[in-house]
C-alpha positions as CSV (number, residue, x, y, z in Angstrom):
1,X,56.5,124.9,12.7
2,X,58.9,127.5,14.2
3,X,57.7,129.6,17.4
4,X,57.2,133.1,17.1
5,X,59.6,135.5,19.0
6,X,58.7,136.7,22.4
7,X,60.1,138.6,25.0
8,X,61.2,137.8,28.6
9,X,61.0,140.8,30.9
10,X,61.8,141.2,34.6
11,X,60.9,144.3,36.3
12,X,61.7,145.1,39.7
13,X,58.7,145.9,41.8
14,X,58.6,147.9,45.1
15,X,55.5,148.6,47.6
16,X,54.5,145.1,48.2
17,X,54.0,143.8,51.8
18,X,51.8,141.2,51.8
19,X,50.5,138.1,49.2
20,X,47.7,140.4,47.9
21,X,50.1,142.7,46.7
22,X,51.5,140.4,44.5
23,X,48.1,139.4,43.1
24,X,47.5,143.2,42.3
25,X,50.6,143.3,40.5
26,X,50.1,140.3,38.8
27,X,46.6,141.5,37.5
28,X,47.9,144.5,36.9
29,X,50.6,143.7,34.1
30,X,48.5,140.9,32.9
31,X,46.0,143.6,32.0
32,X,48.9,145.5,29.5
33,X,47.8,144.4,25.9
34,X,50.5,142.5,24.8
35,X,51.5,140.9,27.9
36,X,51.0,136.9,27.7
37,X,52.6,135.3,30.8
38,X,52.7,136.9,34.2
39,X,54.7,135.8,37.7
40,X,55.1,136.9,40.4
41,X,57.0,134.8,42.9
42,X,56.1,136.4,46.3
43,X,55.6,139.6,47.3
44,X,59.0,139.4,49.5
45,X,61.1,138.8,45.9
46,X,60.3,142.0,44.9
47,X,59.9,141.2,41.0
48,X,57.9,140.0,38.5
49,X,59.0,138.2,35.4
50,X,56.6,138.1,32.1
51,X,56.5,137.1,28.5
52,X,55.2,139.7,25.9
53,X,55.1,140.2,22.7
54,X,58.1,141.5,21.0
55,X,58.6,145.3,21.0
56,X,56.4,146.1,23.9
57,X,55.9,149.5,25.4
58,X,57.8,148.8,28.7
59,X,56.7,152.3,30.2
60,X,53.0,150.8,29.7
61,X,54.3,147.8,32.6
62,X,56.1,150.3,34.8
63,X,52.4,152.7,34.7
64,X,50.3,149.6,35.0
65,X,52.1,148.6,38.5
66,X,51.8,152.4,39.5
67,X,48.3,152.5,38.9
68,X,48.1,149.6,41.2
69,X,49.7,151.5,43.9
70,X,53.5,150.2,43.5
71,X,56.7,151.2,41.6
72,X,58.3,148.9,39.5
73,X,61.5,149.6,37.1
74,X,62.4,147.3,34.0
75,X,65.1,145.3,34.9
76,X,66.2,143.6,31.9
77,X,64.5,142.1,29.0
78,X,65.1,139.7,26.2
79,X,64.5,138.0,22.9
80,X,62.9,134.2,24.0
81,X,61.9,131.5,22.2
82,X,63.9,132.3,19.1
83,X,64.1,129.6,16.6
84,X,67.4,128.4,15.6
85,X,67.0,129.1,12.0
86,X,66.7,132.6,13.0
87,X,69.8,132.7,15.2
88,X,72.9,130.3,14.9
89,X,74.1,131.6,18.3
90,X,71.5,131.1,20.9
91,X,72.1,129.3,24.1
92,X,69.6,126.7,25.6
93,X,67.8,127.1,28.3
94,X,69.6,126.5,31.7
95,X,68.3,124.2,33.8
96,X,67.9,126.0,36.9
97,X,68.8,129.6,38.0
98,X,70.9,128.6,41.2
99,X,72.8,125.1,42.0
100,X,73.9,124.7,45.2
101,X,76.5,122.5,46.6
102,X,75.4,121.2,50.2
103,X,72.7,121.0,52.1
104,X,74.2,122.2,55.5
105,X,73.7,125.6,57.2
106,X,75.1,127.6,54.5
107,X,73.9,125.2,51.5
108,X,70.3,125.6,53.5
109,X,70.6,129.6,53.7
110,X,71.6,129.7,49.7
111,X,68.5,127.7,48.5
112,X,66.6,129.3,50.9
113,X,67.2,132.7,49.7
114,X,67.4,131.6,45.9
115,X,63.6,130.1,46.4
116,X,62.6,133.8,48.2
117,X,63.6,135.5,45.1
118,X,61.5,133.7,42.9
119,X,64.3,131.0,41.3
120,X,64.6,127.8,40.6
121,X,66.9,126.0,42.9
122,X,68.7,122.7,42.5
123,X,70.6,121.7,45.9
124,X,73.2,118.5,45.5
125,X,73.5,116.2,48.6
126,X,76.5,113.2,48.4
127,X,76.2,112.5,51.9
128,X,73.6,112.9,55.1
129,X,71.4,116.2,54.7
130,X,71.9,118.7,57.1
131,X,75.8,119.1,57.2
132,X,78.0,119.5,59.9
133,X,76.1,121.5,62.4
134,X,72.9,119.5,63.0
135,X,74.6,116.1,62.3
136,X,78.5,115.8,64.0
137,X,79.2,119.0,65.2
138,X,77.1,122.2,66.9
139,X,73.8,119.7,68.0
140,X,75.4,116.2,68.9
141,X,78.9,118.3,70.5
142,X,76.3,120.7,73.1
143,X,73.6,118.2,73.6
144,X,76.7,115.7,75.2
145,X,78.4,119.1,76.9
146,X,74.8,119.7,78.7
147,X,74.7,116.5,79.7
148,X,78.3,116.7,81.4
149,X,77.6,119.5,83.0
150,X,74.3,118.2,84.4
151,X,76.0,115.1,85.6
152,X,79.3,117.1,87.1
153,X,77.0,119.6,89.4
154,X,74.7,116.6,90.1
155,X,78.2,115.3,92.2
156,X,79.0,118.8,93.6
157,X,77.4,120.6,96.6
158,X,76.4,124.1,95.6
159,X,77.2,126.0,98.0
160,X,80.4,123.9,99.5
161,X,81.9,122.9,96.1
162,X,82.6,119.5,98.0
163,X,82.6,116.5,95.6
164,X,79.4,114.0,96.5
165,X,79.2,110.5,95.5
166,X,76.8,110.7,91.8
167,X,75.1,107.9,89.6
168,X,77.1,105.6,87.5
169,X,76.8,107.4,83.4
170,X,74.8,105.3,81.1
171,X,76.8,105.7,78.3
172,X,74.8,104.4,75.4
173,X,71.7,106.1,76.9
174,X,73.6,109.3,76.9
175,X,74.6,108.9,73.4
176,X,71.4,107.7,72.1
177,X,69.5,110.8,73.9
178,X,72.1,112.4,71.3
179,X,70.9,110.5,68.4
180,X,67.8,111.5,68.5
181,X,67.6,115.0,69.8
182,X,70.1,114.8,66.1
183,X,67.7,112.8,64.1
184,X,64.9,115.0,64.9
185,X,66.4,118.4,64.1
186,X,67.5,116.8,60.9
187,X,64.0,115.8,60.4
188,X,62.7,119.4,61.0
189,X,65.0,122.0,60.3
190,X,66.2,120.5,57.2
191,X,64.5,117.1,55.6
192,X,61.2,118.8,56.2
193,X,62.5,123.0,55.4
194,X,63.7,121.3,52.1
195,X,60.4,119.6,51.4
196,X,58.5,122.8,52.2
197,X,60.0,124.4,49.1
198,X,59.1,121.0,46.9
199,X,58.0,123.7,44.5
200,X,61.5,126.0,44.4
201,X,64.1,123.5,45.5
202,X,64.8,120.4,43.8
203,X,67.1,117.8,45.9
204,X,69.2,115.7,44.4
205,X,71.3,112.7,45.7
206,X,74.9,112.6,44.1
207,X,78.2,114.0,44.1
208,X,79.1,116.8,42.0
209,X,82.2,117.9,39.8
210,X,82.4,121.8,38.7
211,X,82.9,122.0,34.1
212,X,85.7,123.7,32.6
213,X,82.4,125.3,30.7
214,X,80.5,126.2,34.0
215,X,78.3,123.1,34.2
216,X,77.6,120.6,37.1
217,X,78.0,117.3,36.4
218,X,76.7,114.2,38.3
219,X,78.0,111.4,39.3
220,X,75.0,109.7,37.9
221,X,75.9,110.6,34.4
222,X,73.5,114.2,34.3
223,X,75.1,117.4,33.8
224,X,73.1,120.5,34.9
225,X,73.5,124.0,34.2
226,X,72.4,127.5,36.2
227,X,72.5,131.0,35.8
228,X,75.0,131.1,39.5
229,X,76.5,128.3,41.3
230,X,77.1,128.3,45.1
231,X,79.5,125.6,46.7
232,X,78.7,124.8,50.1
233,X,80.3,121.5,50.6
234,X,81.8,122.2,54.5
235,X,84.9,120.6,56.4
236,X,85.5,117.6,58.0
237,X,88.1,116.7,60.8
238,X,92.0,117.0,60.2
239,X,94.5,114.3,61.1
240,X,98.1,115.7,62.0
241,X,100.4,113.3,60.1
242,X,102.0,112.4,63.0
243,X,105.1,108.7,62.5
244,X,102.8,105.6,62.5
245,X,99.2,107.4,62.4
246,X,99.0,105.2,59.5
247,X,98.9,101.6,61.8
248,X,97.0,103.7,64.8
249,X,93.5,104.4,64.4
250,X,92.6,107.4,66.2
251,X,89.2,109.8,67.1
252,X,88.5,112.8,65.4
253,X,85.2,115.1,66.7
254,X,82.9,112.7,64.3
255,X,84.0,109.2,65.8
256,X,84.5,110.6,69.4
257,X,81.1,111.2,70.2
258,X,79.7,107.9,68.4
259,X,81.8,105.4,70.7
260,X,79.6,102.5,71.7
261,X,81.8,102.9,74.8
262,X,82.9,105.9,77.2
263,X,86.7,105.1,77.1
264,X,88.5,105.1,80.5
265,X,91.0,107.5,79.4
266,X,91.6,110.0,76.4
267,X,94.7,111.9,75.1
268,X,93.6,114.8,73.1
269,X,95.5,116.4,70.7
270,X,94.5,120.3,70.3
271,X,93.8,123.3,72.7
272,X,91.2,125.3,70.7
273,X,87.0,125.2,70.8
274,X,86.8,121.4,69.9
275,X,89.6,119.9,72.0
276,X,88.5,121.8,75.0
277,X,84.6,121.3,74.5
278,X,85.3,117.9,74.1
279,X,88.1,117.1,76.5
280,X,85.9,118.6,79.6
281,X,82.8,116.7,78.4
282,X,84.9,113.2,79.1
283,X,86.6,114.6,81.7
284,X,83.1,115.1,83.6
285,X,81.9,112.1,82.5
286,X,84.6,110.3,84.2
287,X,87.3,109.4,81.7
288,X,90.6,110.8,82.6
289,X,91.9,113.5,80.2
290,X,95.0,114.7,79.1
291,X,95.2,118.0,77.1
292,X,97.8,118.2,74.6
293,X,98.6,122.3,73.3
294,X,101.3,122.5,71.0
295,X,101.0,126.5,71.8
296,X,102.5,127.9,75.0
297,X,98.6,128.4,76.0
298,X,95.6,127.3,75.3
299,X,92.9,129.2,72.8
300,X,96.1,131.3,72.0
301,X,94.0,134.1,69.9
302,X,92.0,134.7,73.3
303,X,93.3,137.2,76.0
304,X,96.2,135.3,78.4
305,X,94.0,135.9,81.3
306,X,91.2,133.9,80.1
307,X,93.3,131.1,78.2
308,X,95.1,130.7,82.0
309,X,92.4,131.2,83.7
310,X,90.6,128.6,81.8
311,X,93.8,125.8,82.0
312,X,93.3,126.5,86.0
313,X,90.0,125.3,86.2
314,X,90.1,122.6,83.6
315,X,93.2,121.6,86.0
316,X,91.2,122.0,89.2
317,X,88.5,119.7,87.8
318,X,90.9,116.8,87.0
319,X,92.8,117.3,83.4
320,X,95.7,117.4,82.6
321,X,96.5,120.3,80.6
322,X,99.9,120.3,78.5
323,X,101.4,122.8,76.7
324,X,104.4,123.6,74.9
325,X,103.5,120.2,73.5
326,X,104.4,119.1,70.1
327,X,103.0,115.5,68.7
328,X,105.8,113.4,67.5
329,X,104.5,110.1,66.7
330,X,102.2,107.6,67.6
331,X,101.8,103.4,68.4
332,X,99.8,100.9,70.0
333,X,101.0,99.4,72.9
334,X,98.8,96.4,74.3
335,X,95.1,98.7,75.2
336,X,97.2,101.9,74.9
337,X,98.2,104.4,72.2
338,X,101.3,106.4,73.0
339,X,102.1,109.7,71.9
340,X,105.5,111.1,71.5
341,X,106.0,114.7,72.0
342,X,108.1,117.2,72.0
343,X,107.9,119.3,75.1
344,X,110.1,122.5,75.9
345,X,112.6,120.7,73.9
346,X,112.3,117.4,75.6
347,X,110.7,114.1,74.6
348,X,107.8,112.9,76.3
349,X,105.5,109.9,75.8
350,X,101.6,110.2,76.6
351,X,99.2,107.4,77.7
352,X,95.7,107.2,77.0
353,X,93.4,104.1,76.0
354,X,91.9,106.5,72.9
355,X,93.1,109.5,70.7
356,X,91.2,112.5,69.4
357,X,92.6,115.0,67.4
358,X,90.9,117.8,67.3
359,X,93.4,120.4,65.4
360,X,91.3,122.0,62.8
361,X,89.7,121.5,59.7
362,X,90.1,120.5,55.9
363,X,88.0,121.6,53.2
364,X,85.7,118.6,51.7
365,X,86.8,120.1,47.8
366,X,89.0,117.1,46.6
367,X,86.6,115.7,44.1
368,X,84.9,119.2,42.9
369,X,86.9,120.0,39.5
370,X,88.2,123.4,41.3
371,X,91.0,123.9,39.8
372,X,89.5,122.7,36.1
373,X,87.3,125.5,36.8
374,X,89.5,127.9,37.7
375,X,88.4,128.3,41.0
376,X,91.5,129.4,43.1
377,X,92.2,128.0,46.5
378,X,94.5,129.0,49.9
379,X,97.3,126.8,50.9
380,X,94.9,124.8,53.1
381,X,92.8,123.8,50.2
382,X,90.0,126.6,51.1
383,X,88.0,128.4,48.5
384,X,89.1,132.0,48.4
385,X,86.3,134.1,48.5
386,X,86.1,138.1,48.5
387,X,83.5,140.1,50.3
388,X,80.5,139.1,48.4
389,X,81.4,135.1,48.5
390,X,82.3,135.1,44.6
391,X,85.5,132.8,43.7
392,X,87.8,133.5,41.2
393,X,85.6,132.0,38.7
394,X,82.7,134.2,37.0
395,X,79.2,132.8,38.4
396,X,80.4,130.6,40.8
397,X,79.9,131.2,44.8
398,X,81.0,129.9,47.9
399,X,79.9,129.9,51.4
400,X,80.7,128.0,54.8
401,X,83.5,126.2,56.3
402,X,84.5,125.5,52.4
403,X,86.0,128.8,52.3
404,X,88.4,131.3,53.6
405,X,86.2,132.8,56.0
406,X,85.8,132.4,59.7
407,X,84.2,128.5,60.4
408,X,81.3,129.4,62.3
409,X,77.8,128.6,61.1
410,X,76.0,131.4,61.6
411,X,78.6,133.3,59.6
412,X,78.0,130.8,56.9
413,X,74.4,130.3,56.8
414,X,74.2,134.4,56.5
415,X,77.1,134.0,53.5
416,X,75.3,131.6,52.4
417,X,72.4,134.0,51.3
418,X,74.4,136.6,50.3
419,X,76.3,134.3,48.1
420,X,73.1,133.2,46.5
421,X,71.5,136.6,46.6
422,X,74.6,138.0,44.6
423,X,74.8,134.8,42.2
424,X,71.0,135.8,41.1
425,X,71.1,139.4,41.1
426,X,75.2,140.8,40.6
427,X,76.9,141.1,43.4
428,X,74.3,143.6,45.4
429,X,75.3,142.5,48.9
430,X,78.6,142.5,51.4
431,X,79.6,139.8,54.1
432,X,80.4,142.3,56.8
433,X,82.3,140.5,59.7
434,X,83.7,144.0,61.5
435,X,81.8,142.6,64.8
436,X,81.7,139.2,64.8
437,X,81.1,137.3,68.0
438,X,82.6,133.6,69.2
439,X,81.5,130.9,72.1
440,X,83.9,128.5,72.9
441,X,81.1,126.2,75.1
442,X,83.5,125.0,77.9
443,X,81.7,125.4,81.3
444,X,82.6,128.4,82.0
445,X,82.2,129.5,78.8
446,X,84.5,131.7,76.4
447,X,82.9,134.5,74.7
448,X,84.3,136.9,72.5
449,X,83.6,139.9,70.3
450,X,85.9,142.9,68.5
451,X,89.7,143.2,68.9
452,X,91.9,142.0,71.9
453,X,94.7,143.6,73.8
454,X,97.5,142.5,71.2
455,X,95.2,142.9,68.4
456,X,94.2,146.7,68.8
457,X,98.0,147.6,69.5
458,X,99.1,145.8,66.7
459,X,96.4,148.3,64.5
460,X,97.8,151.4,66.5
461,X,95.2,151.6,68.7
462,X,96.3,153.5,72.3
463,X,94.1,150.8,74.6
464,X,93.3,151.1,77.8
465,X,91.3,147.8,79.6
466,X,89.5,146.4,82.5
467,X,89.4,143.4,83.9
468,X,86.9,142.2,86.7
469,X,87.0,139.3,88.4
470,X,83.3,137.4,88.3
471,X,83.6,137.4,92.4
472,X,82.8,141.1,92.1
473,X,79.7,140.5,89.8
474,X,76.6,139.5,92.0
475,X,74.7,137.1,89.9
476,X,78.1,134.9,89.9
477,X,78.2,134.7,93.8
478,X,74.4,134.3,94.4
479,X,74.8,131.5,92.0
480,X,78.3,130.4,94.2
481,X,79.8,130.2,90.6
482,X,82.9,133.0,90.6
483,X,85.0,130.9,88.5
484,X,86.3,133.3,85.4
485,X,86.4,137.5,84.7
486,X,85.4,140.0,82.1
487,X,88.4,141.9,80.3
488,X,87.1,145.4,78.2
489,X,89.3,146.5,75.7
490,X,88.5,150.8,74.6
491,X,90.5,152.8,72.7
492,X,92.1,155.7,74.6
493,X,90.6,159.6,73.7
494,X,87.5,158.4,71.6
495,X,86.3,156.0,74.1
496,X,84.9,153.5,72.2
497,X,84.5,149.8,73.0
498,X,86.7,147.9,71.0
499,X,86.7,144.2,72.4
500,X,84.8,142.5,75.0
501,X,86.1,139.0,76.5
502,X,84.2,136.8,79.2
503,X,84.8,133.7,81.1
504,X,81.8,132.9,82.9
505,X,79.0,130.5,83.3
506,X,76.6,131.2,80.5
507,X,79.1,134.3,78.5
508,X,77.9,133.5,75.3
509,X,74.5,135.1,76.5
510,X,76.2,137.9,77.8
511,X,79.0,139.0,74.2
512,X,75.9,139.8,72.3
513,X,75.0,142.8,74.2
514,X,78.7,143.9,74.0
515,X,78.8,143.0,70.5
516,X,75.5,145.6,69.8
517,X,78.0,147.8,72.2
518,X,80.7,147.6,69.6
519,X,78.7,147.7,66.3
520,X,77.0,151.2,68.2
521,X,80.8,152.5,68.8
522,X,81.9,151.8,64.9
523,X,78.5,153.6,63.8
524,X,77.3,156.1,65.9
525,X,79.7,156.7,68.1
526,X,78.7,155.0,71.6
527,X,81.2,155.1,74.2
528,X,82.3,152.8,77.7
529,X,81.0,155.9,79.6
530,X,77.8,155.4,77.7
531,X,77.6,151.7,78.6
532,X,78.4,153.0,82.3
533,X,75.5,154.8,82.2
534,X,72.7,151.9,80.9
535,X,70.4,150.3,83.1
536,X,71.4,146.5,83.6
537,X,68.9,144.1,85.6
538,X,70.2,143.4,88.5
539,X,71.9,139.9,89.4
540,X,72.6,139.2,85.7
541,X,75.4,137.7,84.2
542,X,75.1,140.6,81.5
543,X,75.2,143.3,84.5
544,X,79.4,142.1,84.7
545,X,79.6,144.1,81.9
546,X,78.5,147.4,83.1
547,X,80.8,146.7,86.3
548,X,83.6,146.0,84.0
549,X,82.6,149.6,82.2
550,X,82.9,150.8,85.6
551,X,86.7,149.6,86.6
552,X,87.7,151.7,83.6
553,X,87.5,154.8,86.2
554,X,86.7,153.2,89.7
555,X,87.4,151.3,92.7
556,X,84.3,148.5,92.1
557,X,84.9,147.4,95.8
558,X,83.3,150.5,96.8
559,X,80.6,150.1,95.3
560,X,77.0,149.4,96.9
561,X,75.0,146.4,94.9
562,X,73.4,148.3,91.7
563,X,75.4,151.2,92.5
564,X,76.2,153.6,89.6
């Protein structure tokens, strides 16, 4: 027996703030005559989808939800359940609204938002769930830093600086404090988060491979389809393919902070976040370190007066920091590796009992079908994405450090909702990166927001800047820690902040109060003299910035403590 037609109508619905709401509304269309299946989803989604007879009044829905005290517009509707001797061309049923690709941060944010909209979600894990954040990167790389840190102040007087005689490091227990401070956030932010949506979110274990037709297939032999698609499959550690890397094993971030034993020295190979982070975490843990920066500078995109400033101290604690450097090749030589490099045009060999290269990322996309599916990529292999995370191919998505877009996952756990959101409802909603601030967690740290120096000029801005030594900021000398300075970028005439750029203990909790300084400049107009003129607690880190602010127009060595 053939089913009867019905339709499939989605209305947008507006008013709702709580979960009674949504039971109003439900009641409410399921009161239309006509009407046969009602849902709701939650009163957040902000729809309802129902099933009606065919040739319903759809002005009798939008009144009913009025009635109730909301405002709801028809969406879309459609034929359903249309037998196929009545129509040769209709489509099954996909299998889910959203597939996602990934369960790390932005994987997490996409499902996440596709299950707050009401949709069935399928989220694809080949590996360990959580990603790179919770599992090798952000958790397990800070957790060891804080530990350094602990254990290199533990040997330092505080008010002297002298070096004191500290406790031998337990290096397993170190790294199994690690392990499970990693295992538990696993547990809780994402094992159980997932589970939590057992209703919304289906997760399944096996690799996937993007159709030519716009289907997922499984490694398992299943092939799913979805009304949007949104690949979140991350980055893992590159390898410089360096003469004999091939017959030389070597550390990358991942292996580096697994080792069953604290190596007694380590050359690394990279002078950005990871290579630094890492590098002074050994070094304070008592392995000697050598730095190796192909660039004439470390963190070369930073301000020169923080990238030297920073090779100082990293020097003053005991590295060797290297630049002008450029890996050659590489061997084993009885317990050693040697590195060959080139260095201001001479050739230099480099020591070290272990390796890590830490010089950026690749994209984990070799066995995904892109290019079957005619999803373009960069010249490094990452998904190019526009501003509201859609690839070159129609209904597919991308988000996280799989893509063009900065590697940071805060930036891809918000693209990763965006993507989804856009996937499910056409491309509503932009990825807006115009102030987008960046820790580098060396102790001190490097934060960053807006433009630099060089960066403004080169977009024909007329700068001027400040730069403030921490000695002058009170908090850093009651706390006999005046290692690193605050440089303000403005643009001459409007006076509006266009950069802010700290080295000091703790800056990435002082760049997001310039980074609200910078977002106010773009929109409404704020100004230096305006950030002059705020209140800022006194001995603060964050009060450096208004004294920065200040040395825009005045001498800051005469002023009183809190003067304005």
């Amino acid at each position: 027996m053939s089913q009867q037609p019905t339709e499939s109508i989605e209305l947008d619905v507006r008013g709702m703030t709580c979960d009674a709401c949504a039971q109003h509304v439900t009641r409410a269309l399921q009161s239309v005559s006509g009407v046969e299946q009602v849902q709701v989803p939650s009163w957040q989604a902000g729809r309802a989808v129902l099933t009606a007879q065919p040739g319903i009044d759809e002005t009798l829905l939008e009144d009913a939800v009025k009635a109730a005290g909301y405002r709801a517009t028809v969406r879309r509707s459609a034929a359903i359940r249309i037998p196929a001797s009545l129509s040769s061309s209709s489509q099954p049923p996909k299998d889910y609204d959203l597939i996602v690709i990934g369960t790390g941060g932005a994987g997490m944010g996409a499902a996440i938002k596709g299950a707050e909209l009401g949709q069935r979600v399928c989220i694809i894990e080949a590996g360990v769930i959580g990603g790179t954040c919770v599992n090798i990167g952000c958790v397990p790389s800070k957790t060891l830093i804080r530990a350094a840190e602990s254990y290199h102040r533990a040997g330092h007087h505080p008010f002297a600086g002298i070096h004191t005689a500290a406790i031998d490091v337990d290096w397993r227990a170190v790294i199994a404090q690690k392990d499970a401070l990693v295992t538990e956030l696993r547990e809780s932010k994402y094992v159980d988060v997932l589970a939590s949506y057992r209703d919304q979110i289906m997760l399944v274990h096996a690799r996937a491979r993007l159709q030519a037709d716009g289907a997922v297939a499984l490694d398992d032999g299943r092939v799913l389809t979805a009304r949007g698609v949104v690949i979140a499959t991350g980055a893992r550690p590159q390898i410089l393919p360096l003469d004999g890397i091939k017959q030389v094993a070597v550390l990358d971030s991942t292996s580096a902070m697994a080792l069953p034993e604290q190596p007694r020295s380590l050359l690394v190979i990279g002078g950005r976040a990871i290579a630094l982070e890492l590098g002074q975490t050994f070094a304070r843990l008592g392995t000697q370190v050598t730095i190796l920066q192909r660039s004439v500078r470390l963190i070369p995109e930073h301000e020169p007066e923080i990238a030297d400033a920073l090779a100082e101290i990293l020097r003053q604690e005991g590295m060797t920091v290297q630049t002008g450097a450029t890996p050659k090749a590489i061997r084993a030589e009885g317990e050693e590796k040697v590195v060959t490099a080139r260095v201001h045009g001479v050739l230099q060999e480099f020591r070290a009992e272990q390796v890590l290269m830490a010089t950026g990322r690749t994209p984990n996309t070799g066995s995904l079908g892109l290019a079957e599916a005619g999803v373009v990529t960069d010249a490094g292999g990452f998904i190019v994405v526009d501003e509201f995370m859609q690839t070159s191919r129609p209904g597919v998505y991308a988000a996280g450090d799989v893509t063009n877009r900065p590697k940071l996952v805060y930036v891809g756990a918000a693209a990763g909702g965006i993507a989804a959101e856009n996937a499910l409802e056409d491309n509503r909603k932009r990825l807006n990166l115009t102030v987008l601030p960046d820790v580098i967690f060396t102790d001190p740290q490097v934060a960053t927001v807006g433009l630099t120096e060089a960066q403004a000029q080169t977009d024909g801005y007329t700068v001027k800047t400040s730069v403030l030594p921490l000695h002058y900021v009170p908090r850093a000398l009651a706390a006999r820690d005046t290692r690193g300075l605050i440089k303000l970028v403005a643009e001459q005439g409007s006076d509006r902040l266009l950069g802010a750029h700290v080295l000091a203990a703790e800056g990435g909790e002082v760049i997001q109060t310039a980074a609200l300084a910078v977002h106010a400049g773009l929109r409404y107009g704020f100004t230096v003299s305006d950030l002059r003129g705020m209140l800022f607690p006194y001995l603060t880190q964050v009060e450096g910035l208004k004294l920065a602010a200040q040395a825009f127009e005045k001498d800051v060595t005469q002023l009183s403590c809190c003067a304005g």
